[in-house]
C-alpha positions in Angstrom: -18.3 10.9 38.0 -14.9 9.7 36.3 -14.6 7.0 34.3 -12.3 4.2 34.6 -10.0 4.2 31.8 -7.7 1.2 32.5 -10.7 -1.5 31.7 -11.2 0.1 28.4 -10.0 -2.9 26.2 -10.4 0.4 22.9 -7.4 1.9 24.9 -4.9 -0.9 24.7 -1.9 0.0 23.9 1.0 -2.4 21.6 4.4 -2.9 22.5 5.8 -1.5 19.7 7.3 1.9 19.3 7.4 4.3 16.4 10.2 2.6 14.7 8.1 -0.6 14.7 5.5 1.0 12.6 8.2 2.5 10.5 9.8 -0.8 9.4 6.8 -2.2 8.6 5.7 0.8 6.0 8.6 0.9 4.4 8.9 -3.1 4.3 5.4 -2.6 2.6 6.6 -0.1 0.4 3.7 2.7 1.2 4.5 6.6 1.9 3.4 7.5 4.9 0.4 9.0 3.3 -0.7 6.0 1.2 -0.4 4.0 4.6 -2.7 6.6 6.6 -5.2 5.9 3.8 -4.9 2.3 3.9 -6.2 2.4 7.5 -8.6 4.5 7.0 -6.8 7.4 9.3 -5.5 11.0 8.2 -2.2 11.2 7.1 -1.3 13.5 10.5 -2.6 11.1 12.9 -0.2 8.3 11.6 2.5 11.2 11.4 1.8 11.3 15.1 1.8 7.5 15.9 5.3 7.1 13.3 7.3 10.2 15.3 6.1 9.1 19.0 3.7 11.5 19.3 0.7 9.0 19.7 1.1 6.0 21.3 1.0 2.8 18.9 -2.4 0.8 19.9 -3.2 -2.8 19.9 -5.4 -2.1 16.9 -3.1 -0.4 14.9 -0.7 -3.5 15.2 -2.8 -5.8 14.7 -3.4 -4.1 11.3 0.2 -3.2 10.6 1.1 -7.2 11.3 -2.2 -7.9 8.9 -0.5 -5.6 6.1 2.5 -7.2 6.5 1.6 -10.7 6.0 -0.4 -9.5 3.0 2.5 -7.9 1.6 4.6 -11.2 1.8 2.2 -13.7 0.8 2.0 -11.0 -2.7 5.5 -10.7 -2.9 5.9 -14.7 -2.9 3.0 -15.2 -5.4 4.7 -12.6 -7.5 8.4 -14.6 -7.7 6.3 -17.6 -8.3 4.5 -16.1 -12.1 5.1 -18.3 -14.4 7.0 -17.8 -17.6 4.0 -17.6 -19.7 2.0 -15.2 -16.9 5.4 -12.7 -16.8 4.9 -12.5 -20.4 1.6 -11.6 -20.7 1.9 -9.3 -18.2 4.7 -7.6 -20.4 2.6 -7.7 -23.3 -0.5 -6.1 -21.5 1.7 -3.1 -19.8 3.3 -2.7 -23.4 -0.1 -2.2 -25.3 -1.2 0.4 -22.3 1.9 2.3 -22.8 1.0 2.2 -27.4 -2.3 3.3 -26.5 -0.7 6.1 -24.6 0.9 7.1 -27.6 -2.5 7.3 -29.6 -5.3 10.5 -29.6 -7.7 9.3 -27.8 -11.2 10.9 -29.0 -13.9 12.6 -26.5 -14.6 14.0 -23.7 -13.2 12.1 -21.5 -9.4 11.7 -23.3 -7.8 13.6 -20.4 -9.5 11.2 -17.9 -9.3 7.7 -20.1 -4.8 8.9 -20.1 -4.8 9.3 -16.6 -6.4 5.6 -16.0 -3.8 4.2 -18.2 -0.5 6.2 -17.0 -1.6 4.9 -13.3 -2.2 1.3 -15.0 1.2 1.6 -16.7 2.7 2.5 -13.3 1.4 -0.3 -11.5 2.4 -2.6 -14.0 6.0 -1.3 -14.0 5.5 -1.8 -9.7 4.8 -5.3 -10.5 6.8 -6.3 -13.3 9.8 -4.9 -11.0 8.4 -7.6 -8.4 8.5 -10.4 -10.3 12.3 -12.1 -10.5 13.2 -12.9 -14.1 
């Protein structure tokens, strides 16, 4: 017996192409690795879907759009900081980066430095964000 693939509503397929998918990554500002993660896919199979490989489904834009709106809405919150909340923010990724500079005792001092380089690096992401 063969089944009847066209009524499969999980087989939809988008409109867009791999460029689509493209724009929107880079719009978003994720390698194509981070994004594979984001969706909860491996890095090849969105290789395949970016490159034409795959073709794009329904799903897979409707979560690309989803990102995307997400992405502006931060991006808009971020231009809107206040003076006072940019500050802080500066003051905050400042101490990280003094407490980098300081032994840190333990065990766990290899692990505690790698928290705060990636906590520097996202506050350097956001700070960059923000217009001042």
């Amino acid at each position: 017996m063969q089944k009847n693939y066209k009524n499969n509503k999980k087989l939809a397929y988008s409109e867009w192409d791999s460029s689509d998918l493209r724009d929107v990554r880079t719009e978003i500002g994720k390698t194509q690795a981070k994004m594979a993660d984001v969706l909860g896919i491996s890095a090849r199979m969105y290789r395949y879907y970016e490159n034409g490989r795959t073709p794009i489904s329904k799903p897979m834009e409707y979560a690309m759009k989803y990102l995307s709106q997400i992405s502006q809405e931060t991006r808009k919150e971020m231009e809107n900081l206040s003076k006072f909340e940019y500050e802080r923010m500066v003051k905050l990724r400042d101490a990280i980066e003094g407490a980098l500079d300081e032994p840190i005792q333990g065990n766990q001092g290899d692990h505690i430095k790698r928290i705060l380089n990636q906590a520097l690096k996202e506050f350097d992401m956001v700070l960059s964000k923000a217009k001042r």
